[in-house]
VEXKE-12665 format. One line per field, with one value per residue (C-alpha): residue number from 0; residue in three letters; x, y, z. Coordinates in Angstrom, 1 decimal. Example, Ala and Ser with C-alpha at 12.3 -4.5 7.8 and 13.67 -1.06 7.14 Angstrom:
2
num = 0,1
residu = ALA,SER
c1 = 12.3,13.7
c2 = -4.5,-1.1
c3 = 7.8,7.1
end
This chain:
391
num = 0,1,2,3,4,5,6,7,8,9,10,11,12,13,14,15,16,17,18,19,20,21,22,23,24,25,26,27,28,29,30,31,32,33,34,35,36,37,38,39,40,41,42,43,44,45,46,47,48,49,50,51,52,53,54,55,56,57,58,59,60,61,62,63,64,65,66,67,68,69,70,71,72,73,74,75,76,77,78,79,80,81,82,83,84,85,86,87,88,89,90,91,92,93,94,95,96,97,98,99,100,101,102,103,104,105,106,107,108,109,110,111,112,113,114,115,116,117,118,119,120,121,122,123,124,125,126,127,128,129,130,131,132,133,134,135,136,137,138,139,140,141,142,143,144,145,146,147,148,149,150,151,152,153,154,155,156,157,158,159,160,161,162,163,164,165,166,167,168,169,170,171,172,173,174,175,176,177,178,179,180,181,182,183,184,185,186,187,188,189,190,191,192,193,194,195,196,197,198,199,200,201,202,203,204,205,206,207,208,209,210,211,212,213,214,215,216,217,218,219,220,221,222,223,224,225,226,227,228,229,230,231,232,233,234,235,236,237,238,239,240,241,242,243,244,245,246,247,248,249,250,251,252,253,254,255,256,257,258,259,260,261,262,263,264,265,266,267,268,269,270,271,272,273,274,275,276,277,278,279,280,281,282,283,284,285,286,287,288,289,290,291,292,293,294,295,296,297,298,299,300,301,302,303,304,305,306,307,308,309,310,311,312,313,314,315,316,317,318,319,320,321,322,323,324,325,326,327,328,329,330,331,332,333,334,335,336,337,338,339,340,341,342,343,344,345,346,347,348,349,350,351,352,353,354,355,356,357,358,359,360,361,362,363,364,365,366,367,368,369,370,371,372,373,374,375,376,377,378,379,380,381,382,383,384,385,386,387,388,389,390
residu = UNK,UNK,UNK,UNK,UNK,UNK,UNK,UNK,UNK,UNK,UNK,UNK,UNK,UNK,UNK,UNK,UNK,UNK,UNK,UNK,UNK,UNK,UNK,UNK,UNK,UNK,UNK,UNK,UNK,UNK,UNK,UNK,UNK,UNK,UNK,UNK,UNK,UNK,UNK,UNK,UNK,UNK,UNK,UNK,UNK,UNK,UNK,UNK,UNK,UNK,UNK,UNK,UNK,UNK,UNK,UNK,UNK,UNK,UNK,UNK,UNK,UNK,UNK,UNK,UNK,UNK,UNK,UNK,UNK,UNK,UNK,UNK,UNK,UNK,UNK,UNK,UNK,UNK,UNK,UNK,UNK,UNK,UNK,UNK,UNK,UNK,UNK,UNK,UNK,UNK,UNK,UNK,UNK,UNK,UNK,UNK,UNK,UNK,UNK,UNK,UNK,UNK,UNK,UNK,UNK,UNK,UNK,UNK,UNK,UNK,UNK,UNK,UNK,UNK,UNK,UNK,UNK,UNK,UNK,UNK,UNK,UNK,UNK,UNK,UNK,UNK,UNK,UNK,UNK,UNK,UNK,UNK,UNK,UNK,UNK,UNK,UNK,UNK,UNK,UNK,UNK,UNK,UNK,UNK,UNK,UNK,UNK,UNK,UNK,UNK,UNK,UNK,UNK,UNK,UNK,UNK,UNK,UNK,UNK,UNK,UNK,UNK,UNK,UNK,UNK,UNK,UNK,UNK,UNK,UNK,UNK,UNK,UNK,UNK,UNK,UNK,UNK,UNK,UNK,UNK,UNK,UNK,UNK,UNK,UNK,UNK,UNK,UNK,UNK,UNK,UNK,UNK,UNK,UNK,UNK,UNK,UNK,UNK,UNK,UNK,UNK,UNK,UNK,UNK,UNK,UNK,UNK,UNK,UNK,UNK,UNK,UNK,UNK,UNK,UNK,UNK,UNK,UNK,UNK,UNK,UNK,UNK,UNK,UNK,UNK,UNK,UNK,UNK,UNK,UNK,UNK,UNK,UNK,UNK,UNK,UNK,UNK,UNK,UNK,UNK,UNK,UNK,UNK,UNK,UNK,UNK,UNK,UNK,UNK,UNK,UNK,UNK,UNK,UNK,UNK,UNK,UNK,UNK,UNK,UNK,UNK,UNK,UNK,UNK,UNK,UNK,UNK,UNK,UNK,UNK,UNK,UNK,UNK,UNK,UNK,UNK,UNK,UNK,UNK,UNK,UNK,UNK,UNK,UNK,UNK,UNK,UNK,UNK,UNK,UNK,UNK,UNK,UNK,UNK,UNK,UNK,UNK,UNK,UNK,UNK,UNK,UNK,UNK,UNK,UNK,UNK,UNK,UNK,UNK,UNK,UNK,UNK,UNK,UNK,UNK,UNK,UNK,UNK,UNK,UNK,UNK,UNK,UNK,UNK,UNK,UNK,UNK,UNK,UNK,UNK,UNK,UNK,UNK,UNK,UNK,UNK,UNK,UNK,UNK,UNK,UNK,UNK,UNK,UNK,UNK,UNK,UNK,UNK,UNK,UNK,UNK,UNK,UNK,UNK,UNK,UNK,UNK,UNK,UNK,UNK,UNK,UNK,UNK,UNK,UNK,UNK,UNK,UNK,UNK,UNK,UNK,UNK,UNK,UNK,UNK,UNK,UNK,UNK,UNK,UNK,UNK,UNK,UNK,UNK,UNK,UNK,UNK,UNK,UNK,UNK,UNK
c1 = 0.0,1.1,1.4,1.3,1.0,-3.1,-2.8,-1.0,-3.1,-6.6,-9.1,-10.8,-14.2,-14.2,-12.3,-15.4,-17.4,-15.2,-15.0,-18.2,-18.7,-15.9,-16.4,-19.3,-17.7,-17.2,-14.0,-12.8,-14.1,-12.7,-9.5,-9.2,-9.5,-6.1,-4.6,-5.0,-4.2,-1.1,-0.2,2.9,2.7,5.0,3.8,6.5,5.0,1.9,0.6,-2.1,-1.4,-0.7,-3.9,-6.5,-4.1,-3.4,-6.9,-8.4,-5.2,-6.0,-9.8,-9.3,-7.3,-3.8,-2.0,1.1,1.7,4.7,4.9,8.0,7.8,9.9,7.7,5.5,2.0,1.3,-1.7,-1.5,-1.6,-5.1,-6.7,-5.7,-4.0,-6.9,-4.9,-4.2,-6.1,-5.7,-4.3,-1.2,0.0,3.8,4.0,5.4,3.5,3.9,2.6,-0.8,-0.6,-0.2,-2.8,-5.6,-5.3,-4.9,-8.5,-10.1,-8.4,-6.4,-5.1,-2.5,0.9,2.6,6.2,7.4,10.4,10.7,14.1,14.6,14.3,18.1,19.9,21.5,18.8,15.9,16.6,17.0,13.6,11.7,13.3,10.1,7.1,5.5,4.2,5.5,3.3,4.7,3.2,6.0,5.9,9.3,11.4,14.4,12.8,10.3,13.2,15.0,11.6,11.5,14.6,14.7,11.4,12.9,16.1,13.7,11.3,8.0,5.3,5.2,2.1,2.3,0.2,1.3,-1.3,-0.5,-3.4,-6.9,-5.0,-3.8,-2.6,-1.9,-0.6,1.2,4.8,7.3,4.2,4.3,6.9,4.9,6.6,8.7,8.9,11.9,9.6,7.6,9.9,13.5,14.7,13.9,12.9,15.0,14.8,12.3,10.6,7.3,5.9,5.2,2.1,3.3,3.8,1.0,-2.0,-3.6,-7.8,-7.5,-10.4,-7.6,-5.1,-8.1,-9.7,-5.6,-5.1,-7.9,-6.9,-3.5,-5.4,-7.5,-4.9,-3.0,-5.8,-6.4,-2.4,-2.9,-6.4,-5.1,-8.3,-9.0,-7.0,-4.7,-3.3,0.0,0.7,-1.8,-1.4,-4.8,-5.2,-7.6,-9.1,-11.2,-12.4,-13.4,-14.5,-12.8,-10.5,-8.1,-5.8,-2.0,-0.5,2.6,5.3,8.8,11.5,13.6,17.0,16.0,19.3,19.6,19.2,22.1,22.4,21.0,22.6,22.8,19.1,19.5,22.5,20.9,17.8,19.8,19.6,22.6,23.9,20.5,21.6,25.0,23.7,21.3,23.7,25.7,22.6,21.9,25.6,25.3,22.7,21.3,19.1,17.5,15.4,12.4,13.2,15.1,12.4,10.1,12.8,12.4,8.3,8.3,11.1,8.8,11.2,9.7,12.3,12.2,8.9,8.0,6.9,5.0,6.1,3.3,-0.3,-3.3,-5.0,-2.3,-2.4,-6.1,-4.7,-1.8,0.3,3.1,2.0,2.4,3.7,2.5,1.7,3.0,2.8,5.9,4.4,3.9,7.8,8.3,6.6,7.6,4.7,5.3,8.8,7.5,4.9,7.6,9.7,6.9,6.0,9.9,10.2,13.8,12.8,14.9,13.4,12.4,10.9,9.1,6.9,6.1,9.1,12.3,12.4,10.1,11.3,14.8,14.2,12.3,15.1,17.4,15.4,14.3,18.4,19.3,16.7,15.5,19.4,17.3,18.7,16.3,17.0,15.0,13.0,14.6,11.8,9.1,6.1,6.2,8.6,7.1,4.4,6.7,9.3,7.3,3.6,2.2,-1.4,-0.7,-2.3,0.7,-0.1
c2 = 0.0,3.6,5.6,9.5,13.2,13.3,16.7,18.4,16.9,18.9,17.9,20.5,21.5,19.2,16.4,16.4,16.1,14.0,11.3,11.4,7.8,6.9,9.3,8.0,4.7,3.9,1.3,5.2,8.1,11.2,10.0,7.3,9.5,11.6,8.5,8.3,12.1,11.4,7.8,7.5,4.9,3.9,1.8,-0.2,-0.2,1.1,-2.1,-4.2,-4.5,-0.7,1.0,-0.2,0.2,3.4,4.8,3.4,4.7,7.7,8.0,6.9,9.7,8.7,12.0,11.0,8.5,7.6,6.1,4.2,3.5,3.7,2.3,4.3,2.8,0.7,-0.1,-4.1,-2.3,-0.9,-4.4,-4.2,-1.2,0.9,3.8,4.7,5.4,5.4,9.5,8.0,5.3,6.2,8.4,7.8,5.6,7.5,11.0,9.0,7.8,10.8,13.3,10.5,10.5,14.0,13.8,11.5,13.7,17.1,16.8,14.0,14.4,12.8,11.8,10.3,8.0,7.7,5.0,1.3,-0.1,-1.3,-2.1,1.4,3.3,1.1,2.3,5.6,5.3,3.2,5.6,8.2,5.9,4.1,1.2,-0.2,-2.1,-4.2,-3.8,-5.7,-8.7,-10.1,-11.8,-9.8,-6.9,-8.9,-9.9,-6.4,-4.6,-7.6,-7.2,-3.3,-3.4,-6.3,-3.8,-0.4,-2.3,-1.6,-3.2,-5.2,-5.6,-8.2,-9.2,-11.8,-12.7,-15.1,-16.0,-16.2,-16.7,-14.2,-14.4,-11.8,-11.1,-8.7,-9.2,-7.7,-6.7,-6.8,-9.8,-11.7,-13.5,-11.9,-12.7,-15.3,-17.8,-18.3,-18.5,-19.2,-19.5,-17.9,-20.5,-20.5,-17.7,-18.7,-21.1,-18.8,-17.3,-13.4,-12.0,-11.1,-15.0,-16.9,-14.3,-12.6,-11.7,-8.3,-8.3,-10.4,-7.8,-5.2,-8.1,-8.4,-4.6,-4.1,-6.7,-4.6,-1.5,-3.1,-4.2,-0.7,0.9,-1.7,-1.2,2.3,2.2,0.1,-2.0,-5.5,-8.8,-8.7,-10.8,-11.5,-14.9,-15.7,-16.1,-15.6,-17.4,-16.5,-18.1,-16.5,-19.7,-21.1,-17.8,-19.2,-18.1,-20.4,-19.6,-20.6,-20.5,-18.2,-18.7,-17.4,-19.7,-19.9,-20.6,-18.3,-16.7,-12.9,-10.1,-8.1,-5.8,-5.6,-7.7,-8.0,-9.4,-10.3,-12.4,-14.1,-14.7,-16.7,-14.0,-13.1,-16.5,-17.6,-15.0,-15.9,-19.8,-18.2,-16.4,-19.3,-21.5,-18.6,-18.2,-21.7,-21.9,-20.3,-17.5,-15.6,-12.4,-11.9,-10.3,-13.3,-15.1,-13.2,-13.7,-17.4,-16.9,-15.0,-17.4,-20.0,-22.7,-26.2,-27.0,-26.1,-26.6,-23.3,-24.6,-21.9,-23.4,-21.0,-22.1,-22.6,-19.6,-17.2,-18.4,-17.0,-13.7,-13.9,-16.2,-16.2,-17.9,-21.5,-22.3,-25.3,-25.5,-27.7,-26.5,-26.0,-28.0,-31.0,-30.7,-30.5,-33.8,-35.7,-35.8,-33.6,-34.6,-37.4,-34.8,-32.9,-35.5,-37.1,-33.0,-32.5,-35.3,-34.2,-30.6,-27.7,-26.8,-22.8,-22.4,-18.9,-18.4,-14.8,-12.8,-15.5,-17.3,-20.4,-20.9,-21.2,-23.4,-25.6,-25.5,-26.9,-29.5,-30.8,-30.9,-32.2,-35.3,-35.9,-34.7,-32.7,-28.9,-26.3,-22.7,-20.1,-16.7,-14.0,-11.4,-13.5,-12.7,-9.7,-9.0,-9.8,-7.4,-4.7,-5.1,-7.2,-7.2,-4.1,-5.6,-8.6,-7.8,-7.6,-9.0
c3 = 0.0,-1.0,1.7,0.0,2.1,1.5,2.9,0.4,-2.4,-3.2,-5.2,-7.1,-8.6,-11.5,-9.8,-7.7,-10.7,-12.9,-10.0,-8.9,-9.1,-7.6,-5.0,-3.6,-3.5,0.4,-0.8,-2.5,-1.5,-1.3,0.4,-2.2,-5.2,-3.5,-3.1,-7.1,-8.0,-5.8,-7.6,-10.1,-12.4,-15.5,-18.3,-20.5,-23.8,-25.8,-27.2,-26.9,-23.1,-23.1,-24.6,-22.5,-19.4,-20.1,-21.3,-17.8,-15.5,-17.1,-16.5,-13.1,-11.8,-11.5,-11.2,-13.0,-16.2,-17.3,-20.9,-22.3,-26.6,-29.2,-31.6,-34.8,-35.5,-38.0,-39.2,-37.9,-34.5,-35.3,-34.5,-30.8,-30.0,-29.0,-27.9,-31.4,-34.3,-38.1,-38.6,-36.7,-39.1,-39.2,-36.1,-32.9,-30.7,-27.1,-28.9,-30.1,-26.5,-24.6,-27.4,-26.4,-22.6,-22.4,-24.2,-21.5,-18.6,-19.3,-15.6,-15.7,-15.9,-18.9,-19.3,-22.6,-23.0,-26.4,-25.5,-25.5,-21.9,-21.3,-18.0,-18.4,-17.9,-16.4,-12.3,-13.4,-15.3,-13.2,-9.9,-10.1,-10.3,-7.8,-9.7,-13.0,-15.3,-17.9,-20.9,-23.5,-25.7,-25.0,-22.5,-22.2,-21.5,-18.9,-16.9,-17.1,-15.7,-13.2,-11.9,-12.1,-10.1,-7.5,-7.2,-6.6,-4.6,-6.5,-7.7,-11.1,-13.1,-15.0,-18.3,-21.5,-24.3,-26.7,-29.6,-27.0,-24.4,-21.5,-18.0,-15.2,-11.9,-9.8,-9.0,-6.4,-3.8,-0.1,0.1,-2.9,-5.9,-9.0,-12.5,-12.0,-9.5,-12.5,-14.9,-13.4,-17.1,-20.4,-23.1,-26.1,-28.6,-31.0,-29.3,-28.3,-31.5,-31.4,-32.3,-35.6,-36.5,-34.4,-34.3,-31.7,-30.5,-30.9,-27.9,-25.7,-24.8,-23.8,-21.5,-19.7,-19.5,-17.7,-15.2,-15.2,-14.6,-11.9,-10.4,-10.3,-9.2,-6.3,-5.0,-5.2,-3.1,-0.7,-1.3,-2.5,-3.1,-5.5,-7.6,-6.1,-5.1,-8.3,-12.0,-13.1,-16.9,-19.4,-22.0,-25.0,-26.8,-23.6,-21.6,-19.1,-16.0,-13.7,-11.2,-10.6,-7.0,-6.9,-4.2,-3.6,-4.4,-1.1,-3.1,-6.3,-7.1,-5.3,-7.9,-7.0,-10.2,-13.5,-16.6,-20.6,-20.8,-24.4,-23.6,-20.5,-23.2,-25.9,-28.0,-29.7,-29.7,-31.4,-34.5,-34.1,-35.4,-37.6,-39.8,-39.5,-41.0,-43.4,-44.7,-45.7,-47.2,-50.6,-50.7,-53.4,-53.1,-54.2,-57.3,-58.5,-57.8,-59.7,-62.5,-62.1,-62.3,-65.6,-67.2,-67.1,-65.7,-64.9,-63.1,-59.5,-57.0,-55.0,-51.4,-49.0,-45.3,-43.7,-42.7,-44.7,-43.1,-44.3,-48.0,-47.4,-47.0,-50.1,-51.9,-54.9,-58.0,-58.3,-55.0,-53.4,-49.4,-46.9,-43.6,-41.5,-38.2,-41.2,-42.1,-38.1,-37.0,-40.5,-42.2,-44.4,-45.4,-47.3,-49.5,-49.8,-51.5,-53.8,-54.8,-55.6,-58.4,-59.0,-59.7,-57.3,-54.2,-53.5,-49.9,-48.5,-45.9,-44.6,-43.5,-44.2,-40.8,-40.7,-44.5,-43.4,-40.8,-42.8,-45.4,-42.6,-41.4,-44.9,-45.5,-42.0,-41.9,-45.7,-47.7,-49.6,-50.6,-50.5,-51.7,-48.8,-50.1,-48.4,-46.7,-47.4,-49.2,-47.4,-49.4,-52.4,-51.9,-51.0,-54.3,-56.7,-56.3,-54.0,-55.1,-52.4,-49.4,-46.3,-42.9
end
């Protein structure tokens, strides 16, 4: 529980007015609504997580709102990204941010850092606030506001979606669990698809940030149970919630500084072996490809490793599909031999990555060579064909 000077903070005229409701809210009241005016709170990222967060933070009455982005919008963000709207396509994300909660509620205090959260300047951000929610959609930077918050002693509000499913909790709170009980070590880069690659309910990340925001509220209030000591998992499909216990680890490691999160992740050894793969193995752009297309070869089969869904959205001419999960778990190995008939092998997929890695198990477990697409049909669309839709 915040403990704040209440009697240096006033609420005025239209505060009155503004939070009426909450005002006559015995678990508020007017004490409760100072507590709010009086409230800090920093929120890593202005994505799906971050737009509802920050919309409801700021409609609430927390006095002060940090915001950390150093994103631009993009029009895939529209689907979830409520913050931001369609005459901010190319702009920066934490402007959109801080123009549409200064809409809801002229009265908060708005700091922008437009930077990318390091463990160089996470204390000295995270220092101010008085409770950090994290927002992001990767695990170096989970760990870094972890152990940042672990190191400051504040509160961590947690939330992760992944396709329909979401989960949420509170770390770092009154003696509760952090990040690391729940996940003592990352998983290896790559194994957890992002968004960008295995989809997302745009209506998901608004149902978790408003758990977030609940949560931050409740801390702030002094009110409620919250969710530390809980994971608290969500599932769309189902419309159904479960809880996790949390505890402490008694021998987790002591966080005695901050670290290089990406090494501690796998992440620049996981590129290190990937331009390793890549420098041995053939690539062609797209424009070569296109080359190939108009020469009217016979000679080579075009495979498209993504999933049937996608080829919905856009496809190359002539390529034939067979799934990357198929090529995984064999099945498809054997199509892929019978389709080949002796002809050259071309493989794409959407951006270059599940392409290549079907390349190198095809040549790992069947001896067959494969030649990978670099960029995808992504990059088709953007250097050949601007009629195919990009996703």
């Amino acid at each position: 529980m915040l403990n704040p000077n209440l009697d240096e903070i006033q609420l005025s005229k239209d505060d009155y007015e503004r939070y009426s409701r909450h005002l006559i809210l015995p678990e508020v009241g007017v004490e409760g609504q100072k507590r709010l005016k009086a409230a800090s709170v920093l929120c890593v990222g202005t994505g799906g997580l971050g737009s509802p967060l920050l919309l409801y933070l700021a409609a609430a009455g927390i006095g002060r709102i940090g915001i950390l982005d150093f994103d631009i919008v993009d029009t895939s963000n529209l689907q979830r990204q409520v913050i931001h709207g369609t005459s901010w396509v190319g702009k920066p994300k934490i402007e959109s941010a801080r123009d549409r909660i200064l809409e809801i509620n002229p009265y908060c205090q708005i700091d922008l850092h437009p930077v990318r959260l390091s463990a160089e300047n996470a204390l000295e951000i995270l220092a101010p606030y008085d409770i950090v929610v994290d927002g992001t959609d990767n695990f170096p930077t989970r760990y870094l506001v972890n152990d940042a918050c672990v190191l400051l002693n504040k509160p961590n509000v947690y939330g992760s979606i992944f396709r329909f499913e979401g989960q949420a909790t509170v770390f770092n709170y009154e003696g509760g669990p952090n990040y690391r009980d729940l996940y003592p070590e990352p998983p290896p880069p790559g194994l957890v698809p992002s968004c960008a690659e295995g989809g997302v309910l745009g209506i998901l990340p608004g149902i978790i940030g408003l758990i977030q925001a609940t949560e931050t509220v409740k801390i702030v209030l002094g009110e409620g149970k919250t969710l530390s000591g809980r994971l608290l998992l969500y599932n769309a499909l189902e419309m159904s919630f479960r809880e996790l216990k949390l505890r402490p680890n008694p021998v987790r490691p002591v966080i005695e500084q901050l670290i290089d999160y990406e090494e501690f992740c796998g992440i620049p050894q996981a590129q290190a072996a990937e331009a390793q793969q890549q420098s041995a193995m053939q690539e062609i752009t797209v424009t070569e490809l296109k080359q190939i297309l108009d020469s009217g070869a016979d000679d080579y089969l075009l495979l498209d490793v993504r999933n049937p869904n996608e080829a919905e959205i856009a496809t190359i001419p002539g390529a034939v599909m067979v799934p990357l999960p198929d090529i995984e778990n064999g099945d498809g190995i054997e199509r892929v031999k019978a389709l080949l008939n002796g002809h050259k092998l071309i493989v794409h997929c959407k951006l270059g990555g599940r392409s290549a890695k079907a390349v190198g198990i095809l040549k790992e477990r069947a001896g067959i060579d494969g030649i990978n697409v670099k960029g995808g049909i992504t990059a088709w669309s953007q250097e050949v064909d601007p009629s195919v839709p990009q996703y």
